[in-house]
C-alpha positions as CSV (number, residue, x, y, z in Angstrom):
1,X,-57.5,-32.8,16.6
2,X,-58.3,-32.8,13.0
3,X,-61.0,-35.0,11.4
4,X,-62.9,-35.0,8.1
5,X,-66.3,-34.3,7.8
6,X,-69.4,-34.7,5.7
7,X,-70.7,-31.3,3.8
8,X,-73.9,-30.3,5.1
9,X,-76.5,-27.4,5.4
10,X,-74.8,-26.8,8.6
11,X,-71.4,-26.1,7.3
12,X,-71.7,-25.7,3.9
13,X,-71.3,-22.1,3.7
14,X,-68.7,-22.5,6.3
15,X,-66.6,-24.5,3.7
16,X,-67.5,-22.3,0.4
17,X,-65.9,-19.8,2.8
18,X,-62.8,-21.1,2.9
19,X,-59.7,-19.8,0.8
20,X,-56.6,-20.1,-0.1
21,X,-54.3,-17.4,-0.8
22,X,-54.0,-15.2,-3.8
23,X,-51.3,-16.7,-5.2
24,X,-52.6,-20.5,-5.0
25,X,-56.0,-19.9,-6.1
26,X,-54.4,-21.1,-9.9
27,X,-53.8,-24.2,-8.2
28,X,-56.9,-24.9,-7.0
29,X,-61.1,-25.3,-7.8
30,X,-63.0,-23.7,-5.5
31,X,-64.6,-25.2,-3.2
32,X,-68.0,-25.1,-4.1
33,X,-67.5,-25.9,-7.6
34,X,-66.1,-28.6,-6.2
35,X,-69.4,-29.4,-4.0
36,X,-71.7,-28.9,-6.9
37,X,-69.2,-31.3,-9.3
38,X,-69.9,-34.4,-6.7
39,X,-73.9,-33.5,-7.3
40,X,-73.3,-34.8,-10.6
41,X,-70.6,-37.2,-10.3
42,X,-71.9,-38.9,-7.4
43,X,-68.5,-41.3,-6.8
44,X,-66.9,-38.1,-5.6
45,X,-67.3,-37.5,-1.7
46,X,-66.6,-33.8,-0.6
47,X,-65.5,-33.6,2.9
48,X,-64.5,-30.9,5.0
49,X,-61.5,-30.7,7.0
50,X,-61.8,-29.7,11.2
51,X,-59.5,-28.5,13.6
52,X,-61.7,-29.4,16.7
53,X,-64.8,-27.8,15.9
54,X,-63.8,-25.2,12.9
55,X,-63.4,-25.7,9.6
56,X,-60.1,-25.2,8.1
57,X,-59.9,-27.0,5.0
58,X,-61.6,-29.0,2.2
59,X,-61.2,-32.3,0.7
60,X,-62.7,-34.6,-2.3
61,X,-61.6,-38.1,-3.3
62,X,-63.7,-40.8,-5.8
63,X,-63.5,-43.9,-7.0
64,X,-62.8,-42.6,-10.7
65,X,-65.3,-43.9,-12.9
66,X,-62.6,-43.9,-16.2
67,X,-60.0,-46.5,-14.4
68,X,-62.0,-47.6,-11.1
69,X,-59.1,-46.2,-9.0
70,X,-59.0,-43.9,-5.9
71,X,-57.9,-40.5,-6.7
72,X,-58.0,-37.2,-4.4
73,X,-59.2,-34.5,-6.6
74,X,-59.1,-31.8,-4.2
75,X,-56.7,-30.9,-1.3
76,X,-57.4,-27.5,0.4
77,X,-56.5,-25.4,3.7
78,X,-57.7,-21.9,4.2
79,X,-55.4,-19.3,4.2
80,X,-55.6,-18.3,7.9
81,X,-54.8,-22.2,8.6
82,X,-52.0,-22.9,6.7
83,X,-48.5,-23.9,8.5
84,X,-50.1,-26.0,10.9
85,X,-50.2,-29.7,9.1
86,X,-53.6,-30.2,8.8
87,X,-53.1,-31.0,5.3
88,X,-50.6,-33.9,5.8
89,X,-52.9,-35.1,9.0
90,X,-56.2,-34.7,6.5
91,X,-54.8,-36.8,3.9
92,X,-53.5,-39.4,7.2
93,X,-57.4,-39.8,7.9
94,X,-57.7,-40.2,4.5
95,X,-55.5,-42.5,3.3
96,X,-56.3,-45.0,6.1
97,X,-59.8,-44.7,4.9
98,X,-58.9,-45.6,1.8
99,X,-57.1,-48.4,2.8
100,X,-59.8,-50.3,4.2
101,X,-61.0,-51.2,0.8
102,X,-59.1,-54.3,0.2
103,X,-59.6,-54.3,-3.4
104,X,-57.5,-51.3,-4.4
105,X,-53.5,-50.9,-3.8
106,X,-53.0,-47.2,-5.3
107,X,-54.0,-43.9,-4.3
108,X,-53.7,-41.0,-7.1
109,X,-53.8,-37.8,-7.7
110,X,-52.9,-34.6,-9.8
111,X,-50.6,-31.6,-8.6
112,X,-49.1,-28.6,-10.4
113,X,-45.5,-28.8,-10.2
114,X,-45.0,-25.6,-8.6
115,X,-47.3,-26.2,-6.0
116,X,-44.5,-26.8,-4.0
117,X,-46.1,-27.2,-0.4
118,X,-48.3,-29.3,-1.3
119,X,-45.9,-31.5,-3.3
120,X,-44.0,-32.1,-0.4
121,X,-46.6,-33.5,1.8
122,X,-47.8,-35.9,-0.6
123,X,-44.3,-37.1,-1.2
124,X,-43.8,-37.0,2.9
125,X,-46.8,-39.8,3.0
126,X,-45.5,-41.7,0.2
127,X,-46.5,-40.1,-3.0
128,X,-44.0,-40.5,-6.2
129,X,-44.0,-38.8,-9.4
130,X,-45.2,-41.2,-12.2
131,X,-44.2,-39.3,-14.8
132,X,-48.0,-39.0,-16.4
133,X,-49.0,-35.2,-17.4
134,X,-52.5,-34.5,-17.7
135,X,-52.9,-31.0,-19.0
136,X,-51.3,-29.1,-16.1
137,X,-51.7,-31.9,-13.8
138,X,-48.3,-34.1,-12.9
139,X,-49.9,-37.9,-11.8
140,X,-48.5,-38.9,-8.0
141,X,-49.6,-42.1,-7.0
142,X,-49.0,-43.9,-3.7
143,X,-49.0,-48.2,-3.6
144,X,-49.8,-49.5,-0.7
């Protein structure tokens, strides 16, 4: 069962030990760059990604302080996890998370266009193209 977990001394070095492969590491902060960004932008929450008890991935959404929307800004699974759908069921846990707040309708988020995998599980939950570019970043956004 996959669930999504707070970063802690416990598991943090599990999750800065995470990768993914070689040729998506363009695609993709590390994750403890990512950990020390939400130090000091404290509306992002880094979360890491279970399979039962081990961790196989990494995740961090916000509240963006710029336009007070939810965005994902970091969607990863470890190489030696990949295949298995934990991504799609992450971002399942997620979005329903994010749902509960009552004041928000849209979920975003920025993806390389030839990230193709992960392109085609956002789109599989809902996710279109809004035709935004932000540097390298293509905008997806899900209503809900």
């Amino acid at each position: 069962m996959i669930s999504l977990r707070e970063i802690t001394v416990n598991n943090f070095s599990d999750v800065i030990a995470l990768q993914v492969a070689d040729s998506q590491t363009h695609l993709v902060l590390s994750n403890a760059i990512s950990i020390a960004q939400s130090k000091v932008m404290p509306e992002c929450i880094p979360l890491a990604i279970y399979k039962d008890d081990m961790p196989v991935g990494f995740l961090m959404y916000c509240k963006d302080r710029d336009d007070d929307e939810y965005w994902l800004y970091r969607l990863m699974i470890d190489t030696h996890h990949q295949g298995h759908g934990y991504a799609k069921q992450a971002m399942e846990i997620l979005v329903s998370k994010i749902k509960e707040d009552k004041t928000k309708h849209k979920i975003l988020l920025g993806v390389h266009r030839d990230g193709g995998a992960s392109v085609r599980v956002y789109q599989s939950l809902g996710f279109v193209f809004t035709g935004q570019v932000f540097g390298q970043e293509h905008i997806m956004q899900l209503d809900y």
